[in-house]
C-alpha positions as CSV (number, residue, x, y, z in Angstrom):
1,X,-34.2,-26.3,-52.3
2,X,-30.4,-26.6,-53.4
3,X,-28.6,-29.2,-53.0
4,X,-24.1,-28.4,-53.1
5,X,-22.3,-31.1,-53.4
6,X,-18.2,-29.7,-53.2
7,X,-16.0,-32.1,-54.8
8,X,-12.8,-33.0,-55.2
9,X,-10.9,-36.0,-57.5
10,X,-13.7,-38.3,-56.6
11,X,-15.5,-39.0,-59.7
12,X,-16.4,-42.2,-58.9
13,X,-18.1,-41.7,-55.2
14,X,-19.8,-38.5,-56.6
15,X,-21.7,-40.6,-59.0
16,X,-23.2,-42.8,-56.6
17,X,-24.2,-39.6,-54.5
18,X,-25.9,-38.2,-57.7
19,X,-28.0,-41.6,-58.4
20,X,-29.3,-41.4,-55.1
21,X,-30.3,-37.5,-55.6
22,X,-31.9,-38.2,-58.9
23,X,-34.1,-41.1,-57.0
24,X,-36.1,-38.5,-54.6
25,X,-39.6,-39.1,-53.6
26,X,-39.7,-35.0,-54.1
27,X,-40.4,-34.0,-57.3
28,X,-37.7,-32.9,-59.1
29,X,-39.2,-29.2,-59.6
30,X,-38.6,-28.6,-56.3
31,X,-34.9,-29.0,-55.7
32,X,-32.0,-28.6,-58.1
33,X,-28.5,-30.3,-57.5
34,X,-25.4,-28.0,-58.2
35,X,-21.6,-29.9,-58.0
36,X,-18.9,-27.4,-57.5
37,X,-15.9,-28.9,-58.7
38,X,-12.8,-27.7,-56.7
39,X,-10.3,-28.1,-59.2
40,X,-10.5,-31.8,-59.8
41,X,-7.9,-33.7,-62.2
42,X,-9.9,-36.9,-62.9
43,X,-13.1,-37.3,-64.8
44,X,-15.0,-35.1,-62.1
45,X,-16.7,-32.8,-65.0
46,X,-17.4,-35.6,-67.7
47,X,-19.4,-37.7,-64.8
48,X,-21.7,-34.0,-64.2
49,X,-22.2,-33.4,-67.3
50,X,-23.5,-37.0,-68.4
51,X,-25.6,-36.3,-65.5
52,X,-26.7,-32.6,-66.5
53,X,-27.4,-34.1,-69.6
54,X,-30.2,-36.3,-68.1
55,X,-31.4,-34.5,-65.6
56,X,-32.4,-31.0,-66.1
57,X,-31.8,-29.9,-62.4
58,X,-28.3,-30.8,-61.9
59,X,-25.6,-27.8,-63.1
60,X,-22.0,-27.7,-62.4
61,X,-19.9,-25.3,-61.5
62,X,-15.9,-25.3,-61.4
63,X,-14.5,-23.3,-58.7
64,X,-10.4,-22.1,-59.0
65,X,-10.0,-21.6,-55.5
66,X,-8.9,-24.4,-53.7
67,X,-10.4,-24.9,-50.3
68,X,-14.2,-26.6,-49.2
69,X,-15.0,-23.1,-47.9
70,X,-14.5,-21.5,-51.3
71,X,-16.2,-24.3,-53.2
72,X,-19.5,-23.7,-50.4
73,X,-19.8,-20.2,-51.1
74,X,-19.5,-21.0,-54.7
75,X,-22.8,-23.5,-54.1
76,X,-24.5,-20.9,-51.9
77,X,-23.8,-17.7,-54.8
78,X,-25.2,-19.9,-57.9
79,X,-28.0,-21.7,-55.7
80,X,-31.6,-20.8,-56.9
81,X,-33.4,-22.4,-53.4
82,X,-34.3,-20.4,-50.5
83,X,-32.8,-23.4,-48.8
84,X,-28.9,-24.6,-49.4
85,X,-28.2,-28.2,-48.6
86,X,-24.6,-29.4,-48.1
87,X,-23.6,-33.0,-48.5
88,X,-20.1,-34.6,-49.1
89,X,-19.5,-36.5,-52.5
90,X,-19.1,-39.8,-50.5
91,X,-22.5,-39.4,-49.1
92,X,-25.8,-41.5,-50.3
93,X,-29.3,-40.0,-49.6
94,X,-32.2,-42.1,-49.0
95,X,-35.0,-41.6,-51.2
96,X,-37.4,-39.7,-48.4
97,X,-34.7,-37.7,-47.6
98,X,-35.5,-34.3,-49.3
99,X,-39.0,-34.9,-48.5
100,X,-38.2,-34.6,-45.0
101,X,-36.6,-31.8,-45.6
102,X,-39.3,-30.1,-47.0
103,X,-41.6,-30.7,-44.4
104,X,-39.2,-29.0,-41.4
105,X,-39.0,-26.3,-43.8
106,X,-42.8,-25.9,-44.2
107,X,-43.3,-26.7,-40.2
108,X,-40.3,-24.7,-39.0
109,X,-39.2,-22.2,-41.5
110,X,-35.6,-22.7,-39.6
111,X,-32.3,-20.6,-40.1
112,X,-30.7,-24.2,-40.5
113,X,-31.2,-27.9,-39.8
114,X,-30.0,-31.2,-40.5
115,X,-29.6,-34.6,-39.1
116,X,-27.2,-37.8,-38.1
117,X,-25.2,-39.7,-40.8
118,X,-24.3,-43.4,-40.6
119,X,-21.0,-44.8,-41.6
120,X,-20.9,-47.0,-45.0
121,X,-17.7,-48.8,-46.4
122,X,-16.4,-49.9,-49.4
123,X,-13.3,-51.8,-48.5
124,X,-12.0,-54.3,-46.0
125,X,-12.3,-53.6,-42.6
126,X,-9.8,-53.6,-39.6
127,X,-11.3,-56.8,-37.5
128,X,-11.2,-53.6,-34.2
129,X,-13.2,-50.9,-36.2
130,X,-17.2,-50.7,-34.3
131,X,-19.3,-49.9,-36.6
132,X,-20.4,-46.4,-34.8
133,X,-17.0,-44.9,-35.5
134,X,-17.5,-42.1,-37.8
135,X,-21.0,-41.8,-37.6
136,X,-23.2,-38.8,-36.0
137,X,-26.2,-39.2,-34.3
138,X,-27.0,-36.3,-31.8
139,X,-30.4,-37.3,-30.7
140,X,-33.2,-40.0,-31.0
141,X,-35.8,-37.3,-30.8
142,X,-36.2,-33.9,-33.3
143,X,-35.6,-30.9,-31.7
144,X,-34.1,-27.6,-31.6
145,X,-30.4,-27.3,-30.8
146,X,-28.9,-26.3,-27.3
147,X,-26.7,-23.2,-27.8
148,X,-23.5,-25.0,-27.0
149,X,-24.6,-27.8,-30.0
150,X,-23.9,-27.5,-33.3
151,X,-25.0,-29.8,-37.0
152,X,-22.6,-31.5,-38.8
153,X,-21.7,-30.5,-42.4
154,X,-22.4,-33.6,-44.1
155,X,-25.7,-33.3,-43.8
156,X,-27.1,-29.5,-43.3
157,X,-29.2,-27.0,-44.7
158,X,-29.0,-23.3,-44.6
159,X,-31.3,-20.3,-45.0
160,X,-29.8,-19.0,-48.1
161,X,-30.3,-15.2,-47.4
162,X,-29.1,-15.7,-44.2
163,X,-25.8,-17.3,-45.6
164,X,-25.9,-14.1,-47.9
165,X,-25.9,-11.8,-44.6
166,X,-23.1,-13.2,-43.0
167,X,-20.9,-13.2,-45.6
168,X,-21.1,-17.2,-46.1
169,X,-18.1,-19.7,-44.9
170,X,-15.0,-18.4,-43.5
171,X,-12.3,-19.3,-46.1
172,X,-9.8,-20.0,-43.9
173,X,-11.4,-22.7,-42.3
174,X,-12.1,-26.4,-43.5
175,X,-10.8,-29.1,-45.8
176,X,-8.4,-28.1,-48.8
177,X,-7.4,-29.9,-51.1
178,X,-5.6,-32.8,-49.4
179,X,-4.8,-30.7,-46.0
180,X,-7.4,-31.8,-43.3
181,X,-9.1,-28.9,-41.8
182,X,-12.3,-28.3,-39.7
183,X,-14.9,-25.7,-38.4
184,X,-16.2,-23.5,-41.1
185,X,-20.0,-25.5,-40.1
186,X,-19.8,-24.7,-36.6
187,X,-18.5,-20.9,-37.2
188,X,-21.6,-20.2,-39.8
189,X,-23.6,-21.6,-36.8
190,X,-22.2,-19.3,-34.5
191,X,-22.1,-16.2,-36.7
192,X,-26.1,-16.9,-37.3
193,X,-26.5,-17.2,-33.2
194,X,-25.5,-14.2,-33.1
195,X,-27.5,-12.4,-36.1
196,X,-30.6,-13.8,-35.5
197,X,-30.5,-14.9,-31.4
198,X,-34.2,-16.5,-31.6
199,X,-33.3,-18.3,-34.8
200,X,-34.1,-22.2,-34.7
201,X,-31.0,-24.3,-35.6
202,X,-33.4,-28.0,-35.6
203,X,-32.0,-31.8,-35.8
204,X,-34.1,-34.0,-36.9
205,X,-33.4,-38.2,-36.8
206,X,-35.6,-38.8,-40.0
207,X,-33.3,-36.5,-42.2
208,X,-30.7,-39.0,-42.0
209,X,-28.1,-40.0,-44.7
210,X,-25.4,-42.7,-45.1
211,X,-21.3,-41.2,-45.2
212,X,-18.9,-43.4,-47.0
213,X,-15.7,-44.3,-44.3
214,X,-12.8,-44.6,-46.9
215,X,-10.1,-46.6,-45.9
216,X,-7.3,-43.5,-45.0
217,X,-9.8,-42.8,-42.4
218,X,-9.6,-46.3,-40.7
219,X,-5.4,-45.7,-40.7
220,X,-3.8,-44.2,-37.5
221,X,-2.0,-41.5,-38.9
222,X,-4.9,-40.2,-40.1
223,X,-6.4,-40.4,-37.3
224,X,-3.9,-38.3,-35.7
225,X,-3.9,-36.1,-37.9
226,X,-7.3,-35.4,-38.4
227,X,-7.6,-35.6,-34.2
228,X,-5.2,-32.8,-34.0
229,X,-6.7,-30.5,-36.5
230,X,-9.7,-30.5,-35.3
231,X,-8.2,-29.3,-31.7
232,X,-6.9,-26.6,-33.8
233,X,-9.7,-25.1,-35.3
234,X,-12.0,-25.8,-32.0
235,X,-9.8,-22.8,-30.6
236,X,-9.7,-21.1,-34.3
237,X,-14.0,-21.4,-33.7
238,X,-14.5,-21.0,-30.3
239,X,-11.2,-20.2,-28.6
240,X,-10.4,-16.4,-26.9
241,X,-7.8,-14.2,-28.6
242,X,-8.6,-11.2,-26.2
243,X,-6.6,-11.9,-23.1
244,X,-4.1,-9.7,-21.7
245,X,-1.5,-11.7,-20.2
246,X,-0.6,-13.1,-23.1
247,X,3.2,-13.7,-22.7
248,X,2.5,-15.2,-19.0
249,X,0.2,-18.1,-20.5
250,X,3.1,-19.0,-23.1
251,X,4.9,-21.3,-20.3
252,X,2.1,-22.2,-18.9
253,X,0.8,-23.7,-22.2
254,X,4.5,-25.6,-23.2
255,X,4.2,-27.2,-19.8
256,X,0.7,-28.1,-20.4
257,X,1.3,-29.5,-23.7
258,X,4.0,-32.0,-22.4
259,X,1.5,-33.3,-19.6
260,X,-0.7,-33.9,-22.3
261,X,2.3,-35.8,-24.3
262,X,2.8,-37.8,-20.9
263,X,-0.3,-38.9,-20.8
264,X,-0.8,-40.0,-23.9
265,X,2.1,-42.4,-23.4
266,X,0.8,-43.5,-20.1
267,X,-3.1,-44.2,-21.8
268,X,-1.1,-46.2,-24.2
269,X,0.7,-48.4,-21.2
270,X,-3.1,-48.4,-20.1
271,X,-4.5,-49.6,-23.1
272,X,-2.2,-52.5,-22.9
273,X,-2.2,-54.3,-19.5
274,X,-5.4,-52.3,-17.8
275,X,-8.0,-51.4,-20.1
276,X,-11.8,-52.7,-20.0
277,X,-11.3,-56.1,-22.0
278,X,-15.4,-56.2,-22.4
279,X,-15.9,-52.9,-23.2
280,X,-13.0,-52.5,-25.4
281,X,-12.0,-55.8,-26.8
282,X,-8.9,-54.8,-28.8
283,X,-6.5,-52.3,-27.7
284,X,-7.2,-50.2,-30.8
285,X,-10.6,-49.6,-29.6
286,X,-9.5,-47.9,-26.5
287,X,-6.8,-45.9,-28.5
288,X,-9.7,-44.7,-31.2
289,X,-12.4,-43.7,-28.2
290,X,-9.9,-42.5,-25.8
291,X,-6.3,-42.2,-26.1
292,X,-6.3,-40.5,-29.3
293,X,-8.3,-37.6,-27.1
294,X,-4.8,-36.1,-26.4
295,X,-4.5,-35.2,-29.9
296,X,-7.0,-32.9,-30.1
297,X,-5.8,-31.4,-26.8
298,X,-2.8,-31.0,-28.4
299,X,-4.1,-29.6,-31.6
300,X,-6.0,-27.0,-29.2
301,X,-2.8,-26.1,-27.5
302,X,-1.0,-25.8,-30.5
303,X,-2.9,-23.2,-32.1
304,X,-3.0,-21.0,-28.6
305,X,0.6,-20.8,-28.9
306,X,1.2,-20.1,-32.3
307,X,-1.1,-17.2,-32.0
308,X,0.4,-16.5,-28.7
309,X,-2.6,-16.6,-26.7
């Protein structure tokens, strides 16, 4: 296996990722660790290299491209494994975890698979924030996906071949550089749905890992933000550029989108005066779980009228 870490001025957090990938129960023999630097200004190389220095699995890789899609298909091109594992450089492994890993792949032989991540902090937190925000955890029991599910790319593995026959990540989806973007996960997923239909795309609760919650994410604007992007690139993924009556729907959609405004105002009236006080003790609560829902309506609308669809 190959483990890609994509990273990006994070020195620090991608060192305490790499501690936890040198501490596997599997022996090291069977998995190298590759960092692909995405044009980093801090100390991102000198931390690898100490690293490769000690470790003879771990190689780096510096990628000029900036974008999380580029640095991926950097990590699957130089990766070794028949399997590519993708983990953020916030993220901590447990020890089992690429045992676990292994056994799936010796049990399943899947095209991909991959499991739930918990939140972990390193700062203060806001007295409101629960702490299930920002974690995944899509079922209590392994199994193979739904068609309509898809893993999340902190914590997947890929058939590398298969990421060879599709062409790998689309590069004009995801994170880059400090612009929040989303989807290039869930569009491999569908572009291998559709290569191989009987392919086994598997979760499994045991392959779990722990995802660091920095404290920009805890921050409302961010949490717009980041709400609103990812209604964008749901209909970038998933959305239908093929209709007809294109020029019709462009009303339709400004009138839709200031619905969605009004009730997002509204919710927030809600939130003060109406909302369940013992299911959401603090008015933030219901903003983060519900309220904040408009955004990536709005996101989603966005992006059908900029491509005029």
């Amino acid at each position: 296996m190959s483990v890609v870490i994509c990273t990006y001025n994070r020195a620090e957090l991608l060192a305490n990722g790499l501690q936890t990938l040198c501490e596997q129960t599997l022996p090291m023999s069977d998995y190298e660790v590759l960092v692909v630097d995405n044009n980093s200004q801090d100390n991102t190389r000198a931390v690898t290299e100490d690293y490769c220095r000690r470790y003879p699995n771990i190689r780096y890789f510096f990628e000029t491209k900036q974008g999380l899609s580029y640095a991926r298909n950097r990590g699957w091109r130089e990766a070794k494994g028949a399997y590519v594992a993708y983990i953020d450089d916030e993220c901590k492994v447990p020890s089992q975890w690429l045992t676990v890993a292994m056994e799936i792949i010796d049990r399943l032989s899947p095209v991909a698979f991959g499991g739930p991540y918990f939140a972990y902090h390193n700062s203060s937190l806001p007295r409101w924030w629960q702490e299930s925000y920002e974690s995944f955890e899509l079922s209590d029991t392994a199994r193979p996906l739904e068609p309509e599910e898809n893993l999340r790319g902190g914590n997947i593995f890929f058939k590398r071949k298969l990421l060879e026959r599709i062409g790998g990540f689309n590069v004009e989806l995801g994170m880059s550089g400090q612009n929040i973007g989303y989807g290039e996960e869930a569009e491999v997923q569908k572009r291998m749905r559709i290569v191989i239909p009987g392919g086994i795309i598997f979760y499994d609760p045991r392959l779990y890992i722990y995802h660091l919650v920095r404290s920009e994410k805890m921050e409302w604007l961010y949490i717009l933000c980041s709400r609103f992007a990812a209604g964008r690139h749901i209909y970038t993924v998933f959305g239908n550029k093929t209709l007809w009556y294109v020029r019709l729907l462009k009303p339709l959609l400004l009138a839709q989108a200031l619905l969605t405004i009004f009730k997002f105002l509204v919710d927030i009236l809600f939130s003060l005066f109406w909302r369940d006080r013992k299911r959401y003790p603090y008015m933030q609560n219901y903003l983060y779980e519900n309220t904040f829902e408009y955004m990536r309506t709005l996101g989603f609308i966005f992006e059908r009228i900029i491509h005029k669809i």
